[in-house]
Backbone as a chain_set.jsonl record, in Angstrom:
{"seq": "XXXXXXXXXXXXXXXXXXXXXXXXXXXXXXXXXXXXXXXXXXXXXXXXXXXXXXXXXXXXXXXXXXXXXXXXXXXXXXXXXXXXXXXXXXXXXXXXXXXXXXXXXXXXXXXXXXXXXXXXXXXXXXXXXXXXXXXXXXXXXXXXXXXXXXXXXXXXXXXXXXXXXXXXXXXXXXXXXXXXXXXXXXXXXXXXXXXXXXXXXXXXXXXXX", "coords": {"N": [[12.059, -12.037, -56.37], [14.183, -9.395, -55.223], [17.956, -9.899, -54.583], [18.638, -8.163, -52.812], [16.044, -7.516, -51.185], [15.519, -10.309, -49.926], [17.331, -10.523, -47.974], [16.478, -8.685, -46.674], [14.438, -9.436, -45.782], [14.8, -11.783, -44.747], [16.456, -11.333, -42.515], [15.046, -10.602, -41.027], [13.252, -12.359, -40.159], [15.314, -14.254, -38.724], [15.402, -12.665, -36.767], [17.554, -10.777, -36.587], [18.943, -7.264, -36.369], [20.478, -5.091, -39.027], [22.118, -2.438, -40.221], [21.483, -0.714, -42.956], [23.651, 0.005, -43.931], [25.341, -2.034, -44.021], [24.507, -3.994, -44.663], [23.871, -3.458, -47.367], [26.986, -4.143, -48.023], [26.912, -6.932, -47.597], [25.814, -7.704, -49.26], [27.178, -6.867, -51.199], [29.599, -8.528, -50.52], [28.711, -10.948, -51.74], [28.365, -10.561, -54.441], [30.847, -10.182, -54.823], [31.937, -12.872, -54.319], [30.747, -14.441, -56.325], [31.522, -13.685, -58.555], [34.455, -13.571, -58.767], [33.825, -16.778, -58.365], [33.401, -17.193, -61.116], [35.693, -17.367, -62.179], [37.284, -18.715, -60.358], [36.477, -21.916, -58.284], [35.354, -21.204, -55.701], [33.216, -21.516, -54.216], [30.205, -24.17, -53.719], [27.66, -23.465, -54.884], [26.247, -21.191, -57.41], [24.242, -19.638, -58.285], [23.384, -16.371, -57.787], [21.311, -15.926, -56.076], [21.079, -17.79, -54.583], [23.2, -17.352, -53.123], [22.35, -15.832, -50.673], [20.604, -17.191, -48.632], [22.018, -19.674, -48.498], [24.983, -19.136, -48.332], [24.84, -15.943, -46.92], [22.694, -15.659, -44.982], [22.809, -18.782, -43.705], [25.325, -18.234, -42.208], [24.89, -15.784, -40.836], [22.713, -16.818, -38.957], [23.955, -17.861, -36.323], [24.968, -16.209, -35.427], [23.653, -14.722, -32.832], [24.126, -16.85, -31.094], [26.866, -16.542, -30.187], [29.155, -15.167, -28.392], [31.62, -13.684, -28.392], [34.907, -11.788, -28.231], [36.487, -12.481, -29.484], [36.909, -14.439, -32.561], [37.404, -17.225, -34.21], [37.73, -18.454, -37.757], [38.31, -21.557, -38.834], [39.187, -23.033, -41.64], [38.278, -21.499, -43.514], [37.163, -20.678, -45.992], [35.881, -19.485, -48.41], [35.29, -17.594, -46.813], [32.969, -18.076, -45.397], [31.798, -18.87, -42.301], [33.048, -16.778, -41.457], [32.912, -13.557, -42.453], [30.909, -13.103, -42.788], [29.787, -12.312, -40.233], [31.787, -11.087, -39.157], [30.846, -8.272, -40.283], [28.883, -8.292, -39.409], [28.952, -7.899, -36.702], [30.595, -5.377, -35.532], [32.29, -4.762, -33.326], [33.994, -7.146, -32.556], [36.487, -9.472, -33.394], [37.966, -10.596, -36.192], [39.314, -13.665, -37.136], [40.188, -15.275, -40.032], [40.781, -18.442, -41.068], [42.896, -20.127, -43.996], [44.154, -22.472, -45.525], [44.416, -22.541, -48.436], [45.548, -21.18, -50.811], [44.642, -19.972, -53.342], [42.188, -19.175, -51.852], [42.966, -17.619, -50.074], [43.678, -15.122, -51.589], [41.552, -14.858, -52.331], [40.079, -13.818, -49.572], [41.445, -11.959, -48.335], [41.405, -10.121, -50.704], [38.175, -9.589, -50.363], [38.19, -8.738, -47.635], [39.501, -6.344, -47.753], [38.466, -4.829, -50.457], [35.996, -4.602, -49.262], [36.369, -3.407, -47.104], [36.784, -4.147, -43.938], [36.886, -3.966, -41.083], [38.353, -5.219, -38.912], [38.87, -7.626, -39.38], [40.659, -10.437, -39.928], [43.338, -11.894, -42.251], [44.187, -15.446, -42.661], [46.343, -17.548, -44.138], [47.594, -20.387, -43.06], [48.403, -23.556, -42.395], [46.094, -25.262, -39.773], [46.589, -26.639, -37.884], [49.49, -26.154, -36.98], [49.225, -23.477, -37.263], [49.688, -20.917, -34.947], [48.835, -18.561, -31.977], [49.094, -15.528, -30.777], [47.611, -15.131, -28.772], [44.566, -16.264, -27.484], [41.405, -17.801, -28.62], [38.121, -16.892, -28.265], [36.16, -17.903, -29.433], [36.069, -20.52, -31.092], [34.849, -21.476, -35.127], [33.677, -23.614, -36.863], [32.364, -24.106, -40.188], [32.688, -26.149, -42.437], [34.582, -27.758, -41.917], [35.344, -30.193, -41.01], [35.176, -33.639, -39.461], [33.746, -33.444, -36.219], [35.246, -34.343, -33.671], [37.714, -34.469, -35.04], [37.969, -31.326, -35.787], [37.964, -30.329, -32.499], [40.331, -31.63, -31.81], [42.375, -30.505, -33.821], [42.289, -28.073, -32.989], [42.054, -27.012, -30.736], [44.849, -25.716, -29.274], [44.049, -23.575, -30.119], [41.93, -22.434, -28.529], [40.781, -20.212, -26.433], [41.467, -19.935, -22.86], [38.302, -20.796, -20.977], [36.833, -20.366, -23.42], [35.108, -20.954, -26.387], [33.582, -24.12, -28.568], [32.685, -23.862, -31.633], [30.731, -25.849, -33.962], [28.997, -25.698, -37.189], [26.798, -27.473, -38.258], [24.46, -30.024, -40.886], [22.393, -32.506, -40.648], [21.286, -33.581, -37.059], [24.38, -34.056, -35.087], [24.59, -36.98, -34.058], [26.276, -39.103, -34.128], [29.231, -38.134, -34.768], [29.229, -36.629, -31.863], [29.293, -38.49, -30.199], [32.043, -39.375, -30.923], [33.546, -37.62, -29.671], [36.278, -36.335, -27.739], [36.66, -37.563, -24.101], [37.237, -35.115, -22.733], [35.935, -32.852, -23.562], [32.866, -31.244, -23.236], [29.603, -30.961, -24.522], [27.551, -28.348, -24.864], [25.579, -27.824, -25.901], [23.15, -28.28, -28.592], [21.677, -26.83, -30.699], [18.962, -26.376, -33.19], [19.149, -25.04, -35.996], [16.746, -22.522, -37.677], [16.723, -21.948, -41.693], [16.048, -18.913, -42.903], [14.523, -19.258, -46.797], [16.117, -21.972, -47.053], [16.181, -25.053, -47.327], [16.027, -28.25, -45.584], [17.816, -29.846, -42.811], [19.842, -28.023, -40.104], [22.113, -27.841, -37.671], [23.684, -25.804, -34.454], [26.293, -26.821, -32.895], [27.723, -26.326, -29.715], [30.633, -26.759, -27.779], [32.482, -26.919, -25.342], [35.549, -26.959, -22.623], [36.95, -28.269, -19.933], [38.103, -25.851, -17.978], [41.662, -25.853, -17.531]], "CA": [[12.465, -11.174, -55.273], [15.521, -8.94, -55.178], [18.829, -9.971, -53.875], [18.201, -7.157, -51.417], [14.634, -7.644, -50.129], [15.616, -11.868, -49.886], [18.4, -10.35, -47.342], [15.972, -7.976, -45.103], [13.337, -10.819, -45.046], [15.952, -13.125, -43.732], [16.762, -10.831, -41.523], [13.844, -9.88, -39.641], [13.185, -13.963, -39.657], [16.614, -14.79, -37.985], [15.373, -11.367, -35.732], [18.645, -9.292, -36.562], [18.9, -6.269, -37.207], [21.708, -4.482, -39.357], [22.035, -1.094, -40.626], [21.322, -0.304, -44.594], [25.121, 0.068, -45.006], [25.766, -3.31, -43.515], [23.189, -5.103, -45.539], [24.015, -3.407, -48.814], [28.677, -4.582, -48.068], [26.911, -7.904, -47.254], [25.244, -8.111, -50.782], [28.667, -6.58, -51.44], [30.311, -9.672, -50.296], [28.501, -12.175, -52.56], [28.665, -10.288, -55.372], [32.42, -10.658, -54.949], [31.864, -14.557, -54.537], [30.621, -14.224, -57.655], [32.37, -12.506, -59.632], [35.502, -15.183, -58.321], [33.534, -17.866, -58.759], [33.184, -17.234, -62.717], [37.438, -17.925, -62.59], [37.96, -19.799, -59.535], [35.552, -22.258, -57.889], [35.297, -20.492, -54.797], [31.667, -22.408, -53.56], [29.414, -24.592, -54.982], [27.055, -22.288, -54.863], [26.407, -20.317, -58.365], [23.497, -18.265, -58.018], [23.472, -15.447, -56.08], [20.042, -15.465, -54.932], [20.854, -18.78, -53.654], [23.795, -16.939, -51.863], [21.823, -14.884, -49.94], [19.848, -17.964, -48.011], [22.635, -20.431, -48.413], [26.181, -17.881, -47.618], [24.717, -15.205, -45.72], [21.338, -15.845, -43.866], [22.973, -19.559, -42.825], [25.898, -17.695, -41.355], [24.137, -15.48, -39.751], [21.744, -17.715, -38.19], [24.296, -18.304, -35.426], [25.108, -14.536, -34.402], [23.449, -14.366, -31.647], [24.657, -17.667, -30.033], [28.031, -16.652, -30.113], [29.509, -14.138, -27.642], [33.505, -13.618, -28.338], [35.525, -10.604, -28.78], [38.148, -12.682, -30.672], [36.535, -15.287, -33.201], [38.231, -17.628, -35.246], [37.058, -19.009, -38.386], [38.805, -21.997, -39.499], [38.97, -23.292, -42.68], [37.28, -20.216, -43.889], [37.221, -20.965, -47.53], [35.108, -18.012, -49.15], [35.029, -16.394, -45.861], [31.737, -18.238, -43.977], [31.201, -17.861, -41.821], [33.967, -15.74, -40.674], [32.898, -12.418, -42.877], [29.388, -12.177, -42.296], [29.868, -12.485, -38.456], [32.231, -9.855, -38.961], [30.109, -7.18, -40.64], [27.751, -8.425, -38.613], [29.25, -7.492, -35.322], [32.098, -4.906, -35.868], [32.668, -4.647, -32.313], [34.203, -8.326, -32.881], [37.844, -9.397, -33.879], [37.524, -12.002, -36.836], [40.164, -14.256, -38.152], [40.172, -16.272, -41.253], [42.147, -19.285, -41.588], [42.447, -21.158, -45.053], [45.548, -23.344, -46.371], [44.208, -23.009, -49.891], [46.292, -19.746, -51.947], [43.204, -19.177, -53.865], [41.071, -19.211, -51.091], [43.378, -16.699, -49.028], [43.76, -14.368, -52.194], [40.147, -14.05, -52.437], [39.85, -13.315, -48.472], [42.533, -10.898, -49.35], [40.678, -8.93, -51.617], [37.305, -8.938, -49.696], [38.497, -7.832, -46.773], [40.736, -4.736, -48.324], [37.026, -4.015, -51.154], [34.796, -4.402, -48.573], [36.838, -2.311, -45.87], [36.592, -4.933, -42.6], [38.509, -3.568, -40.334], [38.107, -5.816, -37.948], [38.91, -8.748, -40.026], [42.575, -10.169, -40.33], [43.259, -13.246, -42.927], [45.313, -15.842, -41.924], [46.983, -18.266, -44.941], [48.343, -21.35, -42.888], [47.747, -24.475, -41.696], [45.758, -24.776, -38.267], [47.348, -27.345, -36.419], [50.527, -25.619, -36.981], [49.595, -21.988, -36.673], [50.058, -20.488, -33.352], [48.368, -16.922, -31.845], [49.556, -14.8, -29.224], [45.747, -15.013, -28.169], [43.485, -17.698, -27.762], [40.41, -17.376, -29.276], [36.933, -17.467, -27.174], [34.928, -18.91, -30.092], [36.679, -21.458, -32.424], [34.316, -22.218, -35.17], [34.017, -24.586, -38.561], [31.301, -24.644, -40.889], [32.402, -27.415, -43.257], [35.997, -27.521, -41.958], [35.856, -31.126, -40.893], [34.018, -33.685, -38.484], [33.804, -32.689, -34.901], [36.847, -34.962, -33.3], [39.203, -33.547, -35.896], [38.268, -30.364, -35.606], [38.594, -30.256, -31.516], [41.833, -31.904, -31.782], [42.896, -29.686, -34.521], [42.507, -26.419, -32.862], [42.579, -27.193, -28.994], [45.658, -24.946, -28.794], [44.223, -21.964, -30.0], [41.093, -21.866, -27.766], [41.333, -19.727, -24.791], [40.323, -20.775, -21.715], [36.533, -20.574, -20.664], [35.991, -20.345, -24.57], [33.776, -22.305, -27.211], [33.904, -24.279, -29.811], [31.072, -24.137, -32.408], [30.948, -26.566, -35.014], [27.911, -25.894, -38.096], [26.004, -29.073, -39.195], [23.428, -30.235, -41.505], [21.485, -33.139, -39.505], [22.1, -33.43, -35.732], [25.191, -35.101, -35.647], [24.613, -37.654, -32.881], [27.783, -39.89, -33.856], [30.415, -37.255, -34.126], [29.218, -36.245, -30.557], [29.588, -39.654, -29.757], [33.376, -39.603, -30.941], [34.484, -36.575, -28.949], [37.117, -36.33, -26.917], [35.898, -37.042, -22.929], [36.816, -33.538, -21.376], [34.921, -31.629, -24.173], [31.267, -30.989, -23.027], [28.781, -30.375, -25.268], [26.396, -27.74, -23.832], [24.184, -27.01, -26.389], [22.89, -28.746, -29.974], [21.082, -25.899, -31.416], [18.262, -26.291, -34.141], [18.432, -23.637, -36.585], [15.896, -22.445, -39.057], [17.379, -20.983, -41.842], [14.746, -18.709, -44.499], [15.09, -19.675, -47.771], [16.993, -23.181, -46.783], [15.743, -26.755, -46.772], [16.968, -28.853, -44.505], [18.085, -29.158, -41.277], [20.768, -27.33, -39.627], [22.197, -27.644, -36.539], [24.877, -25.467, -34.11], [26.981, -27.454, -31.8], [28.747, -25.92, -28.923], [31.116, -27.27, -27.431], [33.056, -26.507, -24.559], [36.157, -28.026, -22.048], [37.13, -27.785, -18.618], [39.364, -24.934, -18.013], [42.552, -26.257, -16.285]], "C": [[13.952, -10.831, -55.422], [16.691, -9.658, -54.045], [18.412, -9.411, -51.768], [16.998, -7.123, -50.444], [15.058, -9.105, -49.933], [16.56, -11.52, -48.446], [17.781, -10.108, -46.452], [15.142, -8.652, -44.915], [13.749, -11.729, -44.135], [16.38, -12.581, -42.63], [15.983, -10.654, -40.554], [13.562, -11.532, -39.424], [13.856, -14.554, -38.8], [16.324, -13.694, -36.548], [16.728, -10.683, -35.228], [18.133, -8.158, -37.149], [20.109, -5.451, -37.73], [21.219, -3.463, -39.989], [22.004, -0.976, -42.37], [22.472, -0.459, -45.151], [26.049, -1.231, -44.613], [25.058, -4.33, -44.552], [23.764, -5.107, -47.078], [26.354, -3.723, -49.147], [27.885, -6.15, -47.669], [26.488, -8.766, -48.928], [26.85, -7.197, -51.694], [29.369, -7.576, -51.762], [29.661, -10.761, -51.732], [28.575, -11.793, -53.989], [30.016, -10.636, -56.342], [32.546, -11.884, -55.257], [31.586, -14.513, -55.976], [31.105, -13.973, -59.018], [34.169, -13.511, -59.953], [34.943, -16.575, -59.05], [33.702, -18.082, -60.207], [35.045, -17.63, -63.254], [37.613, -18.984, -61.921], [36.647, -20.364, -58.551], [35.802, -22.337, -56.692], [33.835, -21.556, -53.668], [31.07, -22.975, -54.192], [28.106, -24.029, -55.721], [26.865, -21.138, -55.749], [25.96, -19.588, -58.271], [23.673, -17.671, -57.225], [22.605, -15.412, -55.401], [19.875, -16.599, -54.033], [22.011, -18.507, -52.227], [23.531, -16.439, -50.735], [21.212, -16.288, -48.45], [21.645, -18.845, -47.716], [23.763, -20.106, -47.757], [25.601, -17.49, -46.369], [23.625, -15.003, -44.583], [22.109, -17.384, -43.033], [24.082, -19.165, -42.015], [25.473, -16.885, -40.61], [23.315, -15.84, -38.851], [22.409, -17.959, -37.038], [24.829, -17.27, -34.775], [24.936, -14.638, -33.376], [23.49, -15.278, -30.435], [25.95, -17.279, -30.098], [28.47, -15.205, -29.568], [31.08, -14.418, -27.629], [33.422, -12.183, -28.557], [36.794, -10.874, -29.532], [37.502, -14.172, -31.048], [37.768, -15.626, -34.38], [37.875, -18.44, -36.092], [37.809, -19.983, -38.957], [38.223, -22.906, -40.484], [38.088, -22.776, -43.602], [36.904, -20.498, -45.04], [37.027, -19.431, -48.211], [34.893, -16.994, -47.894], [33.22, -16.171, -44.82], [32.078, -19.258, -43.416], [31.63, -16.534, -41.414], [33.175, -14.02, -41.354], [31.743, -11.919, -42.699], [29.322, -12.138, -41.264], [30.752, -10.884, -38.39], [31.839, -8.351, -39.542], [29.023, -7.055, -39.761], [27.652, -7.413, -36.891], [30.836, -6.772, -35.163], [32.62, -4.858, -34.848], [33.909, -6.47, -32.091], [35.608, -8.807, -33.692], [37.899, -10.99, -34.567], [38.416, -12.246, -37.37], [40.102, -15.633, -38.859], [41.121, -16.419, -41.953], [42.077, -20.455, -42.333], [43.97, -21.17, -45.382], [45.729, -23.095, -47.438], [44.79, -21.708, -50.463], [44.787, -19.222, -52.192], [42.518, -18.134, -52.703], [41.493, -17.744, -50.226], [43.672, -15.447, -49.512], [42.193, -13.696, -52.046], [39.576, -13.829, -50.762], [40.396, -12.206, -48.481], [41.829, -9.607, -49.362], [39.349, -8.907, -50.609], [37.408, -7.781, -48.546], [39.141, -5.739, -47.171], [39.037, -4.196, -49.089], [36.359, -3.633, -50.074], [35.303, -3.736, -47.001], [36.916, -2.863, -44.483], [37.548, -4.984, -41.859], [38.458, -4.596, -38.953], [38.25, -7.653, -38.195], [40.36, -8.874, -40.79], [41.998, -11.893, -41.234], [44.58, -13.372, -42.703], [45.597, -17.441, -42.776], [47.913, -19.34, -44.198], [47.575, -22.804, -42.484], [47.11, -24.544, -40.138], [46.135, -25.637, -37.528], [48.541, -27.351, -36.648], [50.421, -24.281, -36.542], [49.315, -22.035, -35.348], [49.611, -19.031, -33.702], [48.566, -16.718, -30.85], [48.843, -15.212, -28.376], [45.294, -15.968, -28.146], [42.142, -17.001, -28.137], [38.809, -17.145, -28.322], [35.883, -17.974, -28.088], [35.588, -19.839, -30.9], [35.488, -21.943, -33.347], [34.266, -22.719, -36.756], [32.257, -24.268, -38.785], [31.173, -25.672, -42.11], [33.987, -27.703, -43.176], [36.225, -29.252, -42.226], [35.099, -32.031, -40.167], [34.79, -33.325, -36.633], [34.904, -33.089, -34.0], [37.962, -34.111, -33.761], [39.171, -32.128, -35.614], [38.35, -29.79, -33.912], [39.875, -30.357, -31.175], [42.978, -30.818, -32.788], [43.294, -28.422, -34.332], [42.354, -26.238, -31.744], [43.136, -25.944, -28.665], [45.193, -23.608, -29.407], [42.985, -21.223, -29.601], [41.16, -21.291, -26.465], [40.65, -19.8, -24.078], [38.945, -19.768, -21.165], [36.065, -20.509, -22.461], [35.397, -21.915, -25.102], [34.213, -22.903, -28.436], [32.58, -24.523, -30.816], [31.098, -24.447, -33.86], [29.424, -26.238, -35.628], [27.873, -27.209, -38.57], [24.895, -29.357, -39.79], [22.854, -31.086, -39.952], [22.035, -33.247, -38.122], [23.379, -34.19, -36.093], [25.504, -36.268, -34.677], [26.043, -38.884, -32.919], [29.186, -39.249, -33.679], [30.166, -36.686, -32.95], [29.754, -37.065, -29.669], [31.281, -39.64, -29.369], [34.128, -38.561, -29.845], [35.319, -36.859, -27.704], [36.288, -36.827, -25.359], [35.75, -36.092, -21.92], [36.221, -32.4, -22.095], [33.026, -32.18, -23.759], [30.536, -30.992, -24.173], [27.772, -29.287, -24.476], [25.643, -27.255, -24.527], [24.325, -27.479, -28.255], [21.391, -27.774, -30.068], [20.313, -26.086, -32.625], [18.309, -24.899, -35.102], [17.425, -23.424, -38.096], [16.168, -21.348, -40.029], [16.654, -20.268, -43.676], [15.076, -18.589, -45.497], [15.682, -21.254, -48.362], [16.137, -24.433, -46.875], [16.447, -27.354, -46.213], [17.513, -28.878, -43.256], [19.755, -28.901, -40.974], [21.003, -27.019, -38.091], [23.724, -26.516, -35.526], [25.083, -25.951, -32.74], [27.539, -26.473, -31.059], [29.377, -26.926, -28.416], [32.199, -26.447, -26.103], [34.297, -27.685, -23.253], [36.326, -27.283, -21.038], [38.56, -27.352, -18.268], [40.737, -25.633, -16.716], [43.219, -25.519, -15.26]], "O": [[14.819, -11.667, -55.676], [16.384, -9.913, -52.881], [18.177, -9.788, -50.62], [16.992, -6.794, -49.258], [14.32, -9.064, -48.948], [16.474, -12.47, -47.668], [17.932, -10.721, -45.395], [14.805, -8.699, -43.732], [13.261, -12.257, -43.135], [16.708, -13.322, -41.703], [16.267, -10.565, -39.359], [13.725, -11.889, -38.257], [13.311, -15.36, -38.046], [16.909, -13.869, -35.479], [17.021, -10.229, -34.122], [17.286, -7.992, -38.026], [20.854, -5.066, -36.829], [20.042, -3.433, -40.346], [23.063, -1.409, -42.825], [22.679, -0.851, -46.3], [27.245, -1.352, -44.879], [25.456, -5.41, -44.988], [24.034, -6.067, -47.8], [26.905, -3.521, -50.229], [28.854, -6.768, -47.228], [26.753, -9.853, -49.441], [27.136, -7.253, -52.89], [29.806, -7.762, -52.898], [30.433, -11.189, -52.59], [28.85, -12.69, -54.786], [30.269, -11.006, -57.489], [33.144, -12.214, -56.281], [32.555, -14.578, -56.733], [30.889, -14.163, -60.214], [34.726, -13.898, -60.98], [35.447, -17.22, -59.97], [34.154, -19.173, -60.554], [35.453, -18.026, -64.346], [37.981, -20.053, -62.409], [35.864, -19.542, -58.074], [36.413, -23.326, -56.287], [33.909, -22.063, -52.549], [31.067, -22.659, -55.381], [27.731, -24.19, -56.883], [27.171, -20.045, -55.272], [26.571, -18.528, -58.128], [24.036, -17.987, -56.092], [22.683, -15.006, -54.241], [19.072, -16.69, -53.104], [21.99, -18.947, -51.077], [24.316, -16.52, -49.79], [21.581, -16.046, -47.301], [22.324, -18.519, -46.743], [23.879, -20.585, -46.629], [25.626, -18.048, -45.272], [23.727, -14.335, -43.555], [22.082, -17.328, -41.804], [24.02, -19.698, -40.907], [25.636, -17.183, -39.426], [23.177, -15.118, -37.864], [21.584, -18.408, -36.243], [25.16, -17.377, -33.594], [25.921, -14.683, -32.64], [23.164, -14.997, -29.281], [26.455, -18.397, -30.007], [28.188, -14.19, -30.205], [31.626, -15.27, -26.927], [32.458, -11.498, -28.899], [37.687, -10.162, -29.99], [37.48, -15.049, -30.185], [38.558, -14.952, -35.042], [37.549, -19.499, -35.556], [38.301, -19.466, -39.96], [37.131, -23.462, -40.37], [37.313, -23.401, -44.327], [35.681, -20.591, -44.936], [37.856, -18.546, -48.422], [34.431, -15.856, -47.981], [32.628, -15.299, -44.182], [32.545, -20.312, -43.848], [30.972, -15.534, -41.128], [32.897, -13.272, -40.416], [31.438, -10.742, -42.507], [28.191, -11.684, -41.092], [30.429, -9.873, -37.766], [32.519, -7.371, -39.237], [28.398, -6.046, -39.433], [26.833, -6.709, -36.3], [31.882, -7.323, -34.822], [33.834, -4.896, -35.048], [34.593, -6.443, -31.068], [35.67, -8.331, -34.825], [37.89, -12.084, -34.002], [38.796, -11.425, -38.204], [39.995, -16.756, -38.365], [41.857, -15.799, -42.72], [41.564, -21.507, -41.953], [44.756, -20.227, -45.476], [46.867, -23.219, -47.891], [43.796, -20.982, -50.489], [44.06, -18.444, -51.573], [42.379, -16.912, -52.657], [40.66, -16.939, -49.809], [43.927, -14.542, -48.718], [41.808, -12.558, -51.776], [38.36, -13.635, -50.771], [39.623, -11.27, -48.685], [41.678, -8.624, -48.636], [39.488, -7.956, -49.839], [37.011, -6.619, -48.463], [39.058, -4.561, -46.826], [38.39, -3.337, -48.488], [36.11, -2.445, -49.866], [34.593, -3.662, -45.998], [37.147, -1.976, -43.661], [38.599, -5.622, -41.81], [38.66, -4.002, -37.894], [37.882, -8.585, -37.479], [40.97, -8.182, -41.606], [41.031, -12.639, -41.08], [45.546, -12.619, -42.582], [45.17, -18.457, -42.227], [49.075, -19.324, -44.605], [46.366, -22.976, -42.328], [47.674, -23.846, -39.296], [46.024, -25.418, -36.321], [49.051, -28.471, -36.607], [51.174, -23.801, -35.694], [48.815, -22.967, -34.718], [49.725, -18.397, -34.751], [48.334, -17.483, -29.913], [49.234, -15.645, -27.292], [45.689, -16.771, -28.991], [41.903, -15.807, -27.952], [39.074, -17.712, -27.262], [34.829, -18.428, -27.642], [35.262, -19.365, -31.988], [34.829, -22.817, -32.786], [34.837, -22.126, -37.671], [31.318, -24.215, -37.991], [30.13, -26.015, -42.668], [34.631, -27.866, -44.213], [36.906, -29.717, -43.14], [34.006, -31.505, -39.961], [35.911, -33.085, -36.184], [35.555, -32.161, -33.518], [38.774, -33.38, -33.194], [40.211, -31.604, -35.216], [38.85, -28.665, -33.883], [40.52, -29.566, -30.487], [44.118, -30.49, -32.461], [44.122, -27.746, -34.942], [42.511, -25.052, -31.455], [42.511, -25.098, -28.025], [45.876, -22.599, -29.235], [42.713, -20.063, -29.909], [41.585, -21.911, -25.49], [39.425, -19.78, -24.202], [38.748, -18.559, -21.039], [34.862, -20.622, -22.694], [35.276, -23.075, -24.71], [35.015, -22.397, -29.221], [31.67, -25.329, -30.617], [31.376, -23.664, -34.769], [28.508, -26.418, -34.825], [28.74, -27.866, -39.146], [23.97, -28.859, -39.147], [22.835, -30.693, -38.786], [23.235, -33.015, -37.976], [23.505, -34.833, -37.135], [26.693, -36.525, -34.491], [26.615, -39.361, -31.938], [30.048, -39.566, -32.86], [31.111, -35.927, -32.739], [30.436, -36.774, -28.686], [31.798, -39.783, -28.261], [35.203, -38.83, -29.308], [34.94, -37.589, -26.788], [35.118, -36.443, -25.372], [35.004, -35.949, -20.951], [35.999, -31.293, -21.605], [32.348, -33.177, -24.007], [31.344, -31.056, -25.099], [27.291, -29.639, -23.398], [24.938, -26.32, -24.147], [25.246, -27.153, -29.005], [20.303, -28.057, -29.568], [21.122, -25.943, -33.542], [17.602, -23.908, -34.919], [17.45, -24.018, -39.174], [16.029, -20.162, -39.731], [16.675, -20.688, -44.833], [16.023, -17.813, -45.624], [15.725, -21.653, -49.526], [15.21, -24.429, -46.064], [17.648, -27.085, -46.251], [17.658, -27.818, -42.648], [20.68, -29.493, -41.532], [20.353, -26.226, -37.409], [24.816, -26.578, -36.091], [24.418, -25.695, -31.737], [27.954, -25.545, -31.754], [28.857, -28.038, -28.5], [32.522, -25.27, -26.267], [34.023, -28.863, -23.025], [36.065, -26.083, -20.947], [39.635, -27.951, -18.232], [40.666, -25.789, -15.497], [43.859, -26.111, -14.39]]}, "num_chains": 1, "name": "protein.A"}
């Protein structure tokens, strides 16, 4: 099966829907990974047809729990989840934030190839940088475990927002560890086509002062 049909299968499975010229800058995107990867080891992740399931169907899988108009992806690496969220939903103001040079060269360049206007990259550390803005989604997909990354990025959630940590199995001990004025309000199962394994999305949330 093509790249491209592996993408709109996954799609109608996850029950999005994106436009032809969204689909074909999304198979855009991994191409790019790709193409990186063969210099700089960008993901572990070689094949592309495993990108498609693994990259951009498990980032997408959490679209439609997440309602911001200013998302922040830290520790973006290659740019998931942050980049498919943001093709995903252009209406949507996505920033991706990685420490690593590499990592922020090749955000860099996607963004500028693949035209995402709606997508700023952001080269620092995160419990140093500072934003005018607070964010209303904060979220990791292999940034860190769930403690660290609450404590880590506290200051740049804005109030009433979320924080939404990606995880393989539930993660019932890092829930355990959390802070006691972050909530949890929602451990999310997701099923993701193509994928083995389980996959879960945490929310998280605190009480606005």
């Amino acid at each position: 099966m093509s790249a491209a049909d592996q993408l709109k299968r996954g799609l109608i499975a996850l029950g999005l829907v994106l436009e032809r010229d969204t689909q074909q800058r999304l198979l855009d995107y991994i191409a790019l990974i790709d193409k990186w990867n063969r210099v700089h080891n960008l993901t572990a992740i070689r094949e592309p047809e495993k990108m498609v399931s693994h990259h951009l169907l498990d980032s997408l899988a959490v679209a439609p729990h997440l309602h911001a108009m200013r998302l922040l992806d830290v520790g973006s690496g290659a740019g998931l989840p942050g980049i498919p969220l943001a093709l995903a939903n252009p209406d949507m103001q996505v920033t991706l934030l990685d420490s690593n040079h590499k990592k922020v060269a090749f955000l860099n360049q996607a963004v500028m190839e693949l035209k995402i206007k709606n997508a700023e990259v952001c080269g620092e550390r995160v419990e140093s940088w500072k934003s005018q803005e607070g964010f209303d989604v904060v979220i990791s997909r292999a940034f860190s475990d769930m403690s660290e990354f609450v404590h880590m990025t506290r200051h740049l959630l804005a109030p009433g927002g979320m924080f939404a940590a990606m995880k393989g199995m539930h993660p019932y001990e890092e829930i355990d560890k959390l802070p006691p004025d972050c909530i949890v309000q929602q451990v999310l199962p997701l099923a993701i086509p193509g994928l083995d394994g389980a996959r879960h999305l945490v929310l998280i949330g605190q009480p606005v002062a």
